[in-house]
C-alpha positions as CSV (number, residue, x, y, z in Angstrom):
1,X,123.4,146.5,95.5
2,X,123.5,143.4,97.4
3,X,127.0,142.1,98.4
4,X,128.0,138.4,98.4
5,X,130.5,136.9,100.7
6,X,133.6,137.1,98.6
7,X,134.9,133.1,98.3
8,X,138.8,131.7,98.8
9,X,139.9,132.2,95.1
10,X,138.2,135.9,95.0
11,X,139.8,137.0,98.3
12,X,143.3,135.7,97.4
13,X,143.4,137.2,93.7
14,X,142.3,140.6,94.9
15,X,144.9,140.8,97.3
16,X,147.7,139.6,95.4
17,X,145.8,142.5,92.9
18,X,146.4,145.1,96.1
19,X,149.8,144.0,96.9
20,X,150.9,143.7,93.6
21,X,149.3,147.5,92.7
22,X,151.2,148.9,95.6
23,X,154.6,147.1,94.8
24,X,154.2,148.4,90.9
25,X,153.6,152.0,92.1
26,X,156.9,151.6,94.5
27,X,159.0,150.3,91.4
28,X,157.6,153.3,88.8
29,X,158.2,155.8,91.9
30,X,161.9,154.3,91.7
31,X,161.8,154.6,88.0
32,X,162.5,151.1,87.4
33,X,160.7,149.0,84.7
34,X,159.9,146.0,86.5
35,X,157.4,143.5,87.2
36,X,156.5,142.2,90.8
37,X,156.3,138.4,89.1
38,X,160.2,138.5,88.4
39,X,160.5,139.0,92.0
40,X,160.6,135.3,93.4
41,X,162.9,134.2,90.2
42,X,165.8,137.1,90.6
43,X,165.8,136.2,95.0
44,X,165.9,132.5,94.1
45,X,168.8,133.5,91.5
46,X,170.7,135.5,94.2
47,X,170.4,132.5,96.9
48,X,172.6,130.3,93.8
49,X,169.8,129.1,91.4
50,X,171.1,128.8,88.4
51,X,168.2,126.6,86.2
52,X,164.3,126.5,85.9
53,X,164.5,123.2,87.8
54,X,166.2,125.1,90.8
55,X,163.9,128.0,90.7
56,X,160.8,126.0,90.8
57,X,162.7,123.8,93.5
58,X,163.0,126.6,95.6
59,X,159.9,128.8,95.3
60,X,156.2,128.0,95.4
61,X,155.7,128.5,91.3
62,X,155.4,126.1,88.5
63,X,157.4,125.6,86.1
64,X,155.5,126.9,83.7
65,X,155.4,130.1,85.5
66,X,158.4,130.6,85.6
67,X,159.4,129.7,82.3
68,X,157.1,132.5,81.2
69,X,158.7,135.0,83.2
70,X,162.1,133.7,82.4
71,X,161.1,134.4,78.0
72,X,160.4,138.0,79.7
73,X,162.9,138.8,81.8
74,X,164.8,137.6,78.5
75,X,162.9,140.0,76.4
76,X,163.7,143.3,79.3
77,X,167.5,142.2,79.2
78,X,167.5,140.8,82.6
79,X,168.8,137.4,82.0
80,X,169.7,135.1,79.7
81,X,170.2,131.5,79.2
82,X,173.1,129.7,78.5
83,X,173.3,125.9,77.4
84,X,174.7,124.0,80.0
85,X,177.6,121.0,79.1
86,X,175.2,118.4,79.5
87,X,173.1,120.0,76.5
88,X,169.8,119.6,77.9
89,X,169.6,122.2,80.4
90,X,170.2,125.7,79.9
91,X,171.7,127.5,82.9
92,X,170.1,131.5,83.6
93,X,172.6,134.6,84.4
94,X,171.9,137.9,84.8
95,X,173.0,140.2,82.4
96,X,175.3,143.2,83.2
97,X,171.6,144.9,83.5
98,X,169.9,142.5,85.5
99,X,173.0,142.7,88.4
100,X,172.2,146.5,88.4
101,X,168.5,146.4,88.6
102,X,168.7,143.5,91.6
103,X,170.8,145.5,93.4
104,X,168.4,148.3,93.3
105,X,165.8,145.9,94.1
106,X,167.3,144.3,97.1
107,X,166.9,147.9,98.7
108,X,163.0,147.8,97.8
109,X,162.7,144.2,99.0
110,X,163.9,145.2,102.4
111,X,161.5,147.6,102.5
112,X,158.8,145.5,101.0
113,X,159.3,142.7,104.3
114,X,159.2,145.7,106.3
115,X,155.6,146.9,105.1
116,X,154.4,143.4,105.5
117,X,155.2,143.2,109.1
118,X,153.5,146.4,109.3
119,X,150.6,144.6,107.7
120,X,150.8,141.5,109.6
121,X,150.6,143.8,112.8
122,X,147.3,145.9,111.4
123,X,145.7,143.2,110.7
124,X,146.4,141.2,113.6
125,X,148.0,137.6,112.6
126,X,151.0,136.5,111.2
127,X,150.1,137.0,107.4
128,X,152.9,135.1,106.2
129,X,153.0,132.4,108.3
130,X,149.4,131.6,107.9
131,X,149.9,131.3,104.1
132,X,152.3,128.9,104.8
133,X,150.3,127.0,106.3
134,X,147.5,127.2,104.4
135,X,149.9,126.2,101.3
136,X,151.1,123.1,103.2
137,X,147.8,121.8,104.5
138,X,146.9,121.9,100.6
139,X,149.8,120.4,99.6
140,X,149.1,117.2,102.3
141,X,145.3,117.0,101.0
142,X,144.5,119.3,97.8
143,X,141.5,121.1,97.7
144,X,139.7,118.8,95.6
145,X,139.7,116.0,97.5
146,X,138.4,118.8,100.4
147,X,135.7,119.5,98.5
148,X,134.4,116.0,97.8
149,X,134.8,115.4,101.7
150,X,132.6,117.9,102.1
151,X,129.9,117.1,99.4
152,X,129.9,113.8,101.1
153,X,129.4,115.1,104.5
154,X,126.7,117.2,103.2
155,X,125.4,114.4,101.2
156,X,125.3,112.8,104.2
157,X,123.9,115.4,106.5
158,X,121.1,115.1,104.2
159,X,120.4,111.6,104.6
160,X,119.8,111.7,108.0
161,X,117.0,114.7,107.7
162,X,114.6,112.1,105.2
């Protein structure tokens, strides 16, 4: 069967599908019941977020992400929310259960930055760093408005052959 040459959006979900896989496996072989998407809400929490608005502030979701990983986390008895004086935020804490399991975790995220430098040195470039910058350059011009550049420089290209 004939192969096609895998695009941007393919290449990115199927490895955020491998690292994901691998950092699942490493939290069942620990015996913790945990998913890899709670992972940027629980550091952001243990750096001093407290709300949804500070999460999203300080991590590369959306708020809609995280809001649905907030209900679950709620749901596994990690965290819960807490109405704040002002009555229109609600503040997250970790339950007695949620300051175990991050203190388990912090072990396995150690380890986790330590296989990606491993993985940044097998494959040759700085893994992180260039998806840094590939996440700024998109935030200064989305990929959108890339596109239509390029459907106008093709458009264009194609002029100039009639």
């Amino acid at each position: 069967m004939l192969k096609i040459k895998p695009g941007l959006g393919e290449l990115l979900r199927y490895t955020a599908e491998l690292v994901d896989k691998g950092s699942e496996a490493n939290y069942r072989a620990l015996s913790l019941n945990y998913r890899p998407r709670f992972t940027p809400i629980l550091r952001a929490m243990a750096a001093g977020a407290q709300t949804v608005q500070d999460i999203t502030e300080s991590t590369h979701l959306t708020q809609g992400a995280i809001s649905q990983s907030v209900a679950l986390m709620e749901q596994d008895g990690i965290l819960v929310r807490e109405q704040l004086s002002d009555g229109r935020k609600f503040a997250l804490r970790l339950t007695p259960a949620g300051i175990q399991l991050v203190a388990q975790l912090e072990i396995c995220w150690e380890a986790i930055f330590l296989a990606i430098e491993q993985l940044e040195k097998d494959a040759g470039w700085p893994l992180m760093k260039g998806l840094e910058e590939l996440a700024s350059a998109l935030e200064q011009q989305d990929f959108e408005k890339r596109i239509q550049i390029a459907r106008t420089e093709l458009h264009a290209s194609g002029d100039k052959d009639d």
